[in-house]
Backbone and ligand atoms as CSV (ligand in chain L), in Angstrom:
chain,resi,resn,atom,element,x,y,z
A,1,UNK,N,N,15.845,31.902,35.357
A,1,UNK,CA,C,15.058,32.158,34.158
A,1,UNK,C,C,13.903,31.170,34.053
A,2,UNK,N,N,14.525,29.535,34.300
A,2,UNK,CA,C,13.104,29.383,34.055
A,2,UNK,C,C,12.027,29.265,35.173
A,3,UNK,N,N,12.524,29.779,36.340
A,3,UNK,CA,C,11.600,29.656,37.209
A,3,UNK,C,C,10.427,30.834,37.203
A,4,UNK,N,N,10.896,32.295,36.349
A,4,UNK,CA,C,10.114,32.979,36.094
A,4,UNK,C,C,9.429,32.550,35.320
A,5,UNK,N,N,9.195,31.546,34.409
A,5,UNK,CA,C,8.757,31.547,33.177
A,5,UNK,C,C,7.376,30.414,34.222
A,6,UNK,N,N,8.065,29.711,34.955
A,6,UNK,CA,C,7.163,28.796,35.119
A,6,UNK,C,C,6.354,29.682,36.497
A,7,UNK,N,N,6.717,30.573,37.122
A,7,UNK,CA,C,5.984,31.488,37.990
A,7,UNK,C,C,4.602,32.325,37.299
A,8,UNK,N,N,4.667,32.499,35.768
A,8,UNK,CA,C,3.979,33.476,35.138
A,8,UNK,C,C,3.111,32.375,34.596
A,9,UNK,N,N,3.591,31.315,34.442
A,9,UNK,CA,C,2.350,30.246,34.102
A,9,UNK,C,C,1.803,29.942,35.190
A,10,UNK,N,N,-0.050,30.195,35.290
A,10,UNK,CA,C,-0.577,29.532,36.439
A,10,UNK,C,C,-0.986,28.121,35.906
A,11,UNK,N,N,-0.694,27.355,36.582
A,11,UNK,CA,C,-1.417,25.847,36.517
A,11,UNK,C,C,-2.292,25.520,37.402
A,12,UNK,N,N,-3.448,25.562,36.971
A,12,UNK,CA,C,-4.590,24.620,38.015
A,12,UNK,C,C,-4.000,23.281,38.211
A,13,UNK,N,N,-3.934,23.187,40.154
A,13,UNK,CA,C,-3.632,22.180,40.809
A,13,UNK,C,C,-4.743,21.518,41.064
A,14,UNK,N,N,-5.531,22.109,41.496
A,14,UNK,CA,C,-7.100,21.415,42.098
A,14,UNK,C,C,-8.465,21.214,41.076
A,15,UNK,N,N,-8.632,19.944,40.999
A,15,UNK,CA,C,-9.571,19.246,40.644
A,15,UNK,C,C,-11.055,18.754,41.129
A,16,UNK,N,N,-12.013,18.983,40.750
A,16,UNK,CA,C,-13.452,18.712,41.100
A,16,UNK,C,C,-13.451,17.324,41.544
A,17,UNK,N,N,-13.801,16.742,42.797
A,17,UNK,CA,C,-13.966,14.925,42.962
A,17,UNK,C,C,-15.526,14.899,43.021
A,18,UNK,N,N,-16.229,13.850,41.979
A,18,UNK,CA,C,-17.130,13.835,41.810
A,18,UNK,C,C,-17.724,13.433,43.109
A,19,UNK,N,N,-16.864,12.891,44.282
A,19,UNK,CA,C,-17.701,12.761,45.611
A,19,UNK,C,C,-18.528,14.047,46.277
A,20,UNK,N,N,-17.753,14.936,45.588
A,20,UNK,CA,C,-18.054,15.959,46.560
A,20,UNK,C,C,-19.621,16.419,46.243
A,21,UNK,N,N,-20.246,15.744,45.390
A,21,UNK,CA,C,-21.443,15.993,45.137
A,21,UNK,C,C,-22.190,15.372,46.254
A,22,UNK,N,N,-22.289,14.216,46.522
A,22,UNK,CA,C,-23.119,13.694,47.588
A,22,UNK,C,C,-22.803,13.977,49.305
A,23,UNK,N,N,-20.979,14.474,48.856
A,23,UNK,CA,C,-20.569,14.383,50.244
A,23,UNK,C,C,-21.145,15.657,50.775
A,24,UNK,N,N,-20.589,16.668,49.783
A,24,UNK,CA,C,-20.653,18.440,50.290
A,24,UNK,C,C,-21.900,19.096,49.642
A,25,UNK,N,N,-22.493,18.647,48.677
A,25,UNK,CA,C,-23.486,19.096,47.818
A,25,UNK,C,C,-22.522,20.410,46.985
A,26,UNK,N,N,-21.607,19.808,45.862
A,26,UNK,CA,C,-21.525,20.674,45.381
A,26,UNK,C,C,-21.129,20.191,44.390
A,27,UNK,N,N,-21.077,20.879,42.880
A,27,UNK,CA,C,-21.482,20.146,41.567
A,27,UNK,C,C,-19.837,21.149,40.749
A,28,UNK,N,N,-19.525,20.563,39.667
A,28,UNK,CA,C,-18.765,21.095,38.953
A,28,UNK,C,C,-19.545,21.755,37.470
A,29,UNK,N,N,-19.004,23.129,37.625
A,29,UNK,CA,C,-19.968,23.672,36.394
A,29,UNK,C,C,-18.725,24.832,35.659
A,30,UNK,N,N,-18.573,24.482,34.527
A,30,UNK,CA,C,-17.252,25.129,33.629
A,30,UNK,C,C,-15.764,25.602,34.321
A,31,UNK,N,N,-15.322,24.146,35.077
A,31,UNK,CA,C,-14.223,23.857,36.351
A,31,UNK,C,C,-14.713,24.983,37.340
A,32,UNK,N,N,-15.654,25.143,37.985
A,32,UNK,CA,C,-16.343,26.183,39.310
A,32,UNK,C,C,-17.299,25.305,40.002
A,33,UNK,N,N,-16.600,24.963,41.354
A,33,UNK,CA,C,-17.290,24.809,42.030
A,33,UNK,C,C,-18.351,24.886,42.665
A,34,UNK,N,N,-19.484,25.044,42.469
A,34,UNK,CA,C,-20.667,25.452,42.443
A,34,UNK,C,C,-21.910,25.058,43.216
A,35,UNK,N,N,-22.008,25.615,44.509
A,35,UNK,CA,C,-22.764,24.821,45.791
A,35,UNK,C,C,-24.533,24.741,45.431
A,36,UNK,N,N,-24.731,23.540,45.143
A,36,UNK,CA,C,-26.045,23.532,44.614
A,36,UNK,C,C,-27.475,23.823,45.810
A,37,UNK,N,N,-27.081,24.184,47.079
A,37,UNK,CA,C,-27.951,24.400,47.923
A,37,UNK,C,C,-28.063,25.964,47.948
A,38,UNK,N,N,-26.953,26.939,47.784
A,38,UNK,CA,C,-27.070,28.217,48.031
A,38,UNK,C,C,-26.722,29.235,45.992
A,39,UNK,N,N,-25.890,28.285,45.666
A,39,UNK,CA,C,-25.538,28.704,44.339
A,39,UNK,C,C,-24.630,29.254,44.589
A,40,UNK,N,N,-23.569,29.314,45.657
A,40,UNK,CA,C,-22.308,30.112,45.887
A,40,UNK,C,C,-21.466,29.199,45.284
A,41,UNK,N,N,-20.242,30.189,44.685
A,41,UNK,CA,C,-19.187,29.175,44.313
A,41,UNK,C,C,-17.910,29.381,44.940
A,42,UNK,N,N,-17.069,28.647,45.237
A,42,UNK,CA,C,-15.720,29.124,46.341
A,42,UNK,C,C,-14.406,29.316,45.277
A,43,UNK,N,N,-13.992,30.062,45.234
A,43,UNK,CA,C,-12.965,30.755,44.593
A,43,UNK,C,C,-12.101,29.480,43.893
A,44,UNK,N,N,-11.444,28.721,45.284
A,44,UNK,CA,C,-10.068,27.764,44.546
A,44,UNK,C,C,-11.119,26.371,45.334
A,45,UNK,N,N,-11.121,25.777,43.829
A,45,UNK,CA,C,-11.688,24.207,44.359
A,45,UNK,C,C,-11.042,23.603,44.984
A,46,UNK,N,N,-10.584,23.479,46.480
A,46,UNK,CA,C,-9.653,22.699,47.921
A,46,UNK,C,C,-10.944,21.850,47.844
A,47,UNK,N,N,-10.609,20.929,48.290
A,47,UNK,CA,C,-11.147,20.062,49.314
A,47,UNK,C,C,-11.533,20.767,50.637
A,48,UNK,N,N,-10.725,21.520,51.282
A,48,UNK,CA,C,-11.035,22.492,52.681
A,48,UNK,C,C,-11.850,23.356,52.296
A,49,UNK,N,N,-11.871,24.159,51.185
A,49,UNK,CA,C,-12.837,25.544,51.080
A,49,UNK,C,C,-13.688,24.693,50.758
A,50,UNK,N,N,-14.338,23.791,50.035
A,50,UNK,CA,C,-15.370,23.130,49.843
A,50,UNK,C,C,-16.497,22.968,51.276
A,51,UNK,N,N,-15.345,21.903,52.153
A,51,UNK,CA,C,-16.136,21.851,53.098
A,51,UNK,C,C,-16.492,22.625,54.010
A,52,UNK,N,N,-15.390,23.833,54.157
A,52,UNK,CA,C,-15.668,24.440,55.008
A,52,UNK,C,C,-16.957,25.242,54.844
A,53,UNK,N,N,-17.211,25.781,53.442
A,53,UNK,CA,C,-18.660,26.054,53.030
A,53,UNK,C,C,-20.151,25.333,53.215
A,54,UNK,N,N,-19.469,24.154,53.416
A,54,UNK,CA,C,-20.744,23.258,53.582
A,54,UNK,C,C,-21.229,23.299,54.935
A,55,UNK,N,N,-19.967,22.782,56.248
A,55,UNK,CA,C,-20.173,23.290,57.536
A,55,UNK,C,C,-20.349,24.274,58.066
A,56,UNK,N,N,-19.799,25.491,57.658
A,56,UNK,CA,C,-20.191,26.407,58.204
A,56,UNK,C,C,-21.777,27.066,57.365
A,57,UNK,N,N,-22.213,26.991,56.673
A,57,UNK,CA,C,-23.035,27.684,55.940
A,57,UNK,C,C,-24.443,26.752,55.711
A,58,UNK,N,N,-24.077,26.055,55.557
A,58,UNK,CA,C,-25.168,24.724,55.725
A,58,UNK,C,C,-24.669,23.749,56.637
A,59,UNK,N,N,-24.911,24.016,57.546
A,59,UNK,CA,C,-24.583,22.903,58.646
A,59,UNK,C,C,-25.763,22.353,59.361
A,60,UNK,N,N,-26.847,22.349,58.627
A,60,UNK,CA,C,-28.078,21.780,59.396
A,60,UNK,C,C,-28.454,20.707,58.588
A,61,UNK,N,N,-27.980,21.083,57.419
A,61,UNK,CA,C,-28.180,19.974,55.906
A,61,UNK,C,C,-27.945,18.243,56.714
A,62,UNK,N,N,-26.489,18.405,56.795
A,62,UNK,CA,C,-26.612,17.335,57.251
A,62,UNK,C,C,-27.068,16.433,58.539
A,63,UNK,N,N,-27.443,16.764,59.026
A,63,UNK,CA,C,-28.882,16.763,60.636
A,63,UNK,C,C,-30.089,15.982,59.361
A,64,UNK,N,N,-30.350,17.244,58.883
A,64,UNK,CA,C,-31.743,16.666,58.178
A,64,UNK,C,C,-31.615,15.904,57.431
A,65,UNK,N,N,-30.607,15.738,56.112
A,65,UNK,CA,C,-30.641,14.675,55.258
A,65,UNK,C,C,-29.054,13.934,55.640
A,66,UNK,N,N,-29.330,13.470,56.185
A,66,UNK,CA,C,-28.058,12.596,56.735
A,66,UNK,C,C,-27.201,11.499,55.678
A,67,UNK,N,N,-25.888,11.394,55.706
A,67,UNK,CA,C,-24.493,10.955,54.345
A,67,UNK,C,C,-25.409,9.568,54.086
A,68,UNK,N,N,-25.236,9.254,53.480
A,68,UNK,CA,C,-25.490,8.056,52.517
A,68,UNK,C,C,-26.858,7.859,52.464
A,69,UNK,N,N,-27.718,8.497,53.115
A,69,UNK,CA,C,-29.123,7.858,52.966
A,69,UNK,C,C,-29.820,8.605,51.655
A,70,UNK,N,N,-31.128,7.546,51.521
A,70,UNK,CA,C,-31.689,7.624,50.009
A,70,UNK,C,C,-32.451,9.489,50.244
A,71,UNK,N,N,-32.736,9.710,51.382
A,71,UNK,CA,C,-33.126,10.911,51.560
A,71,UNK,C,C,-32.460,11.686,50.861
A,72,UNK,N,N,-30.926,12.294,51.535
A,72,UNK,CA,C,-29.856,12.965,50.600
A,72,UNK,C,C,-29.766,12.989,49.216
A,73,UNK,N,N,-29.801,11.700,48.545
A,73,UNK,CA,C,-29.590,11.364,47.763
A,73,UNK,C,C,-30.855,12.017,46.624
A,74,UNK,N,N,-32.150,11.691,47.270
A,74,UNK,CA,C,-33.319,12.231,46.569
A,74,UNK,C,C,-32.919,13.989,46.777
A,75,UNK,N,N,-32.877,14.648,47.465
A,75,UNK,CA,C,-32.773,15.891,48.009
A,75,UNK,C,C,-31.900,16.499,46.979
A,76,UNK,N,N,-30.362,15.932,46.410
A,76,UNK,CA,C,-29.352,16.065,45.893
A,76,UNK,C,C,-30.022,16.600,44.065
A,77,UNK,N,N,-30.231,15.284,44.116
A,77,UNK,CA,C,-31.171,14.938,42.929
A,77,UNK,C,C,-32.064,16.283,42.558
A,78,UNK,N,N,-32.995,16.528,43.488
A,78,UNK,CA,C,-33.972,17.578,43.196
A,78,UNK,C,C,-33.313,18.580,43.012
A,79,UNK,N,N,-31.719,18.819,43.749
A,79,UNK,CA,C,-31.697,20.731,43.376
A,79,UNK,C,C,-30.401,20.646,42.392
A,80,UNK,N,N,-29.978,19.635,41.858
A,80,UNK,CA,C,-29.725,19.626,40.726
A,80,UNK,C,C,-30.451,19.749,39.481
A,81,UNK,N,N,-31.848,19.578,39.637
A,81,UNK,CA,C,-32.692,18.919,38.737
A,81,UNK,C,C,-33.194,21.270,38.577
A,82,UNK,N,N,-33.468,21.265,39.733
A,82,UNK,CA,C,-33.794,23.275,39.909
A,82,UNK,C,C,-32.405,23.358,39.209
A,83,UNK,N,N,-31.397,23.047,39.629
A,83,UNK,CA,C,-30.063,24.387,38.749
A,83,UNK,C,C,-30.070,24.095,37.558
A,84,UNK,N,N,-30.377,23.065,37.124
A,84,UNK,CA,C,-30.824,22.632,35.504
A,84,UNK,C,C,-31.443,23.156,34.737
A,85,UNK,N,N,-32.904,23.447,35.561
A,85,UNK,CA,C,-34.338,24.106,34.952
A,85,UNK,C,C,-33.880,25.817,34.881
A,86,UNK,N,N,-33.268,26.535,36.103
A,86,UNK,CA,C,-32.701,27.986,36.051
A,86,UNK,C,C,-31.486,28.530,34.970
A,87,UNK,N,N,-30.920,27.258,34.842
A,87,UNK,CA,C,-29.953,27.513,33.593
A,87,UNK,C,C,-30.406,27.627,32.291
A,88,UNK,N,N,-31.518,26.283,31.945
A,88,UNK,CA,C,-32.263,26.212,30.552
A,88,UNK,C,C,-32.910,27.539,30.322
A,89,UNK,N,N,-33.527,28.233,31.578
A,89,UNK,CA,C,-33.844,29.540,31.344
A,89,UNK,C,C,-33.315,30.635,30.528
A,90,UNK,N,N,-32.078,30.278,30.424
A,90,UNK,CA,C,-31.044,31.449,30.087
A,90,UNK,C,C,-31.009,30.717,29.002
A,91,UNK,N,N,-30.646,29.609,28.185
A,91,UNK,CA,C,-30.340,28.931,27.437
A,91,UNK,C,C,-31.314,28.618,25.860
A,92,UNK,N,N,-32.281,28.648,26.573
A,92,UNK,CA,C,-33.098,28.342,25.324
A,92,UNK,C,C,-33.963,29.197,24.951
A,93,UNK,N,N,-34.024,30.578,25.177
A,93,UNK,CA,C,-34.513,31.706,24.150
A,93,UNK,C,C,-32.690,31.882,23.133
A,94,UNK,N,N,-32.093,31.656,23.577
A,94,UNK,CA,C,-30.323,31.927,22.507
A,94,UNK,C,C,-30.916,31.158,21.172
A,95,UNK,N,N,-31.348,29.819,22.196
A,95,UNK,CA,C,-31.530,28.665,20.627
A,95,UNK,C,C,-32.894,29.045,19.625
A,96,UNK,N,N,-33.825,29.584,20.561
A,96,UNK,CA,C,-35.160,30.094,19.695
A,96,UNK,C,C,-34.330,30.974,18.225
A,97,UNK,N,N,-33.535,32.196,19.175
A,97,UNK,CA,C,-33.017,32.604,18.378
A,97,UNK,C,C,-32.210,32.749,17.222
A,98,UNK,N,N,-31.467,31.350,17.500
A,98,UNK,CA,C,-30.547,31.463,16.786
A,98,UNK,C,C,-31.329,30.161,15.397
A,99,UNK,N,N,-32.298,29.511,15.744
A,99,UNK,CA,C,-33.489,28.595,14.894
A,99,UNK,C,C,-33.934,29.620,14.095
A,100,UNK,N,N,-34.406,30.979,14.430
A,100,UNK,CA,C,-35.152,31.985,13.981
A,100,UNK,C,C,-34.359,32.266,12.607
A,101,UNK,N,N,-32.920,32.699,13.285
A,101,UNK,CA,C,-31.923,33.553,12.142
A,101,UNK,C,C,-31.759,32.579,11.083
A,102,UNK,N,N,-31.577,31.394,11.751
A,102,UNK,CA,C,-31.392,30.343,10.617
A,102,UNK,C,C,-32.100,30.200,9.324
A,103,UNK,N,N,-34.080,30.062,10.221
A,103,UNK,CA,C,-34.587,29.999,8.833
A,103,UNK,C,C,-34.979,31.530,7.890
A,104,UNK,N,N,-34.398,32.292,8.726
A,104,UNK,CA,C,-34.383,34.267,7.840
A,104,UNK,C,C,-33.548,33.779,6.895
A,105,UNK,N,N,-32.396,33.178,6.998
A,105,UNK,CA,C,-31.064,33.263,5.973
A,105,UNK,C,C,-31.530,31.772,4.923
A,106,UNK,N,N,-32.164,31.155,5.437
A,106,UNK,CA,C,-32.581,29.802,4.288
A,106,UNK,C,C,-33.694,30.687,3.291
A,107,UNK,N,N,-34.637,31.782,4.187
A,107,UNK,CA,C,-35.582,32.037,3.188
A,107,UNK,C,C,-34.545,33.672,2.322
A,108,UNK,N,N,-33.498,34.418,2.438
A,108,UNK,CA,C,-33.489,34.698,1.905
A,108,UNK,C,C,-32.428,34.222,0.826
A,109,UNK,N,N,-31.773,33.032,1.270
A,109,UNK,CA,C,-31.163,32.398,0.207
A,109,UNK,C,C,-32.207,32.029,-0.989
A,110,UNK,N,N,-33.320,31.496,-0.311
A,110,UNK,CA,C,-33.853,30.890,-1.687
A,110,UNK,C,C,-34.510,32.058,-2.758
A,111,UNK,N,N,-34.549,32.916,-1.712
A,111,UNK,CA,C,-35.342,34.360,-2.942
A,111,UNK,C,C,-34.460,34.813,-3.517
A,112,UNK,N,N,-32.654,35.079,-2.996
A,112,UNK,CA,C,-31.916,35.697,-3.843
A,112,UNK,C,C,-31.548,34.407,-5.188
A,113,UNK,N,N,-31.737,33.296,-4.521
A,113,UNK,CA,C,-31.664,31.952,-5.642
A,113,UNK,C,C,-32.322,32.147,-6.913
A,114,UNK,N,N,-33.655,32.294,-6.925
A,114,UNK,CA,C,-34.892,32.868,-7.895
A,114,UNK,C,C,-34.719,33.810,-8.340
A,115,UNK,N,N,-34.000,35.083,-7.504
A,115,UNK,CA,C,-33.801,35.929,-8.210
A,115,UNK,C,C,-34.884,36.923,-8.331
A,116,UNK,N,N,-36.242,36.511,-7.458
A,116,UNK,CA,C,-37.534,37.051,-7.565
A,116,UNK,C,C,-37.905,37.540,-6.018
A,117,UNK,N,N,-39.021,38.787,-5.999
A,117,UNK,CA,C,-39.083,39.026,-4.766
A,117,UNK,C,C,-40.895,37.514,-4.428
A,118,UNK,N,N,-41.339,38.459,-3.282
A,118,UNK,CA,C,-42.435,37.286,-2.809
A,118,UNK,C,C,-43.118,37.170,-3.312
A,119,UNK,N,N,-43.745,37.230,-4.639
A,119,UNK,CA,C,-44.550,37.410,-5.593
A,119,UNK,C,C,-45.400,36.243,-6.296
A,120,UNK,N,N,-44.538,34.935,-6.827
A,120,UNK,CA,C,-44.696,33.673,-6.926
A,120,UNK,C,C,-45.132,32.713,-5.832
A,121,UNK,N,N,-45.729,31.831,-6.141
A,121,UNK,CA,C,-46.807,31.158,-5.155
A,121,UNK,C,C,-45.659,29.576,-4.405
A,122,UNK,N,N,-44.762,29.865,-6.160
A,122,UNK,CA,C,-43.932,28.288,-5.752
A,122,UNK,C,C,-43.060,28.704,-5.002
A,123,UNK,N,N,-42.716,30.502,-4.823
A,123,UNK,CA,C,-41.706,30.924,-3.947
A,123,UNK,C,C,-41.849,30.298,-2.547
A,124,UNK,N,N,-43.154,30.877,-2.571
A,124,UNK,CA,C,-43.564,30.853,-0.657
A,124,UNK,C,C,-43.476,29.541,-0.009
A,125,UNK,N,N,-44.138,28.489,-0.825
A,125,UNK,CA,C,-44.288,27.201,-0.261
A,125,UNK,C,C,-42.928,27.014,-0.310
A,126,UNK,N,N,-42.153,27.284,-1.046
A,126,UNK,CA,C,-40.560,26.384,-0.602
A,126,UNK,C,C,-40.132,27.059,0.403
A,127,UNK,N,N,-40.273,28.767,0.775
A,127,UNK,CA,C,-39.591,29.136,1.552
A,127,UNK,C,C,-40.267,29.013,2.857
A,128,UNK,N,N,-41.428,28.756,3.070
A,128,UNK,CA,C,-42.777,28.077,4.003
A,128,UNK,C,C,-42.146,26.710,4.611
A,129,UNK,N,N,-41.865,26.100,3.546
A,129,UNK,CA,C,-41.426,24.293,4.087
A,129,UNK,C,C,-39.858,24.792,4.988
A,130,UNK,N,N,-38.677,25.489,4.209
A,130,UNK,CA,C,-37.458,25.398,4.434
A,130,UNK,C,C,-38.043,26.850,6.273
A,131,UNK,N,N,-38.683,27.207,6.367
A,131,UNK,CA,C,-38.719,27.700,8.002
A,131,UNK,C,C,-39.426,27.008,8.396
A,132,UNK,N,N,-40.733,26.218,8.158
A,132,UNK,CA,C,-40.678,24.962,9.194
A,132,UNK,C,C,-39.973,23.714,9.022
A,133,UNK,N,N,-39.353,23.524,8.704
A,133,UNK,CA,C,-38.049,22.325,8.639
A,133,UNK,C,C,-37.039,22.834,9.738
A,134,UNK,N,N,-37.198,24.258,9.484
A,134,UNK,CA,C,-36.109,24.896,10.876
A,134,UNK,C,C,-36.859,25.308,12.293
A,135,UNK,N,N,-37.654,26.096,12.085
A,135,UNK,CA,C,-38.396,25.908,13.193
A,135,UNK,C,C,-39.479,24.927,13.893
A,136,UNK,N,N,-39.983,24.418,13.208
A,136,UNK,CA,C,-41.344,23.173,14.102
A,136,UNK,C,C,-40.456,21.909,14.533
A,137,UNK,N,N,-40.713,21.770,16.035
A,137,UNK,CA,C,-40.429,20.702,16.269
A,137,UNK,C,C,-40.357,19.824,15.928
A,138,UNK,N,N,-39.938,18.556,15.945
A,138,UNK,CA,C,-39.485,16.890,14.748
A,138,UNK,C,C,-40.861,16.143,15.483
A,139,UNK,N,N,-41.302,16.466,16.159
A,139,UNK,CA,C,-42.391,15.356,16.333
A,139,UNK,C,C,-44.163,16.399,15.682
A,140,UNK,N,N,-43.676,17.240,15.457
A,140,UNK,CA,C,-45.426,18.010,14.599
A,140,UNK,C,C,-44.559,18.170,13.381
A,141,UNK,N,N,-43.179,17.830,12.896
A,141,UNK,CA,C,-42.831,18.715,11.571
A,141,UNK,C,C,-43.272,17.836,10.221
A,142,UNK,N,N,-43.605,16.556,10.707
A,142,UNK,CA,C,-44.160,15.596,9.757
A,142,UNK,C,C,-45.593,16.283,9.106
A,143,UNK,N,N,-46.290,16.366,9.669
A,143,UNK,CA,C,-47.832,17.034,9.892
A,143,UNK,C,C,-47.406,18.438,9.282
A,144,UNK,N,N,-46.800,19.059,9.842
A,144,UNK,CA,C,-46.979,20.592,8.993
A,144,UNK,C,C,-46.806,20.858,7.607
A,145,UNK,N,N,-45.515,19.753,7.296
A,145,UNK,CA,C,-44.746,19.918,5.851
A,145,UNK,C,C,-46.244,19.254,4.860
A,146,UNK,N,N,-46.626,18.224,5.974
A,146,UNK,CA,C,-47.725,17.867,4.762
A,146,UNK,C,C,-48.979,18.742,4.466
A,147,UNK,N,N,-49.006,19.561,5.291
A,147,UNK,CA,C,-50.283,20.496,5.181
A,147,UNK,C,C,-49.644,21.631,3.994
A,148,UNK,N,N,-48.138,21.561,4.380
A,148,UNK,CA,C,-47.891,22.369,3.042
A,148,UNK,C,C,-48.208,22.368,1.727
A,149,UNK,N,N,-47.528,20.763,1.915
A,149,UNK,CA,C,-47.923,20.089,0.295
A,149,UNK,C,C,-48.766,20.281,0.025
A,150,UNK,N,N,-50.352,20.204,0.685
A,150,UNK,CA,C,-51.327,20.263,-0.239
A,150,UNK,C,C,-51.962,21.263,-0.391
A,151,UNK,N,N,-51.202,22.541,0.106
A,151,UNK,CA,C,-51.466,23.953,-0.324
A,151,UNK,C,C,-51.380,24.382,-1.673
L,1,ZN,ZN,ZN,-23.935,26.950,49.823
């Protein structure tokens, strides 16, 4: 009995070693192994499937940027620095979006607050300040709020 019980539980055995970044070029990304030269990821994080991906599939890598030198190391660097920039891609129109919805629901809080539609002048400027407080960046939001004020 309880060996079924513990058969139906899978437990991850294998763990990401942060060596394997410089050794194999490959990075840990939401526990997935994740080969930062091709973007393939190998099913069960081994130590063996790791490398064997690296040797067989990139096996010139290390010829050209050879283990410990600052070369590798710069090389490493750079296409981490690309899987970074290809991810933010995906990442930061979500946040545009989700900045956007934010200040929709601040401005129609404050109109159902009033109780009034857009009509009033003191409406707009508050609901003007409360979407750029949400949307403008913190280094122009100083500057905008004040251009409000003296609207
Ligand atoms: Zn690869």
């Amino acid at each position: 009995m309880a060996t079924s019980v513990q058969n139906n539980k899978r437990v991850k055995t294998y763990h990401f070693h942060q060596e394997w970044e410089t050794e194999f070029c490959f990075i840990n990304i939401n526990d997935k192994c994740v080969c930062l030269i091709c973007g393939a990821s190998v099913s069960v994080g081994k130590r063996c499937n790791v490398e064997r991906h690296f040797t067989k599939v990139h096996g010139n890598f290390s010829r050209d940027f050879p283990a410990g030198s600052s070369l590798r190391r710069d090389k490493i660097t750079e296409l981490k620095t690309t899987l970074q920039r290809q991810q933010s891609l995906f990442t930061k129109p979500a946040k545009k979006a989700n900045s956007a919805t934010e200040a929709l629901f601040k401005v129609v809080h404050i109109l159902t607050k009033r109780k009034k539609p857009f009509t009033d002048g003191g409406i707009i400027k508050e609901a003007m300040t409360a979407v750029a407080e949400t949307l403008v960046p913190i280094p122009w939001q100083g500057e905008c709020l004040r251009c409000l004020r003296m609207q």
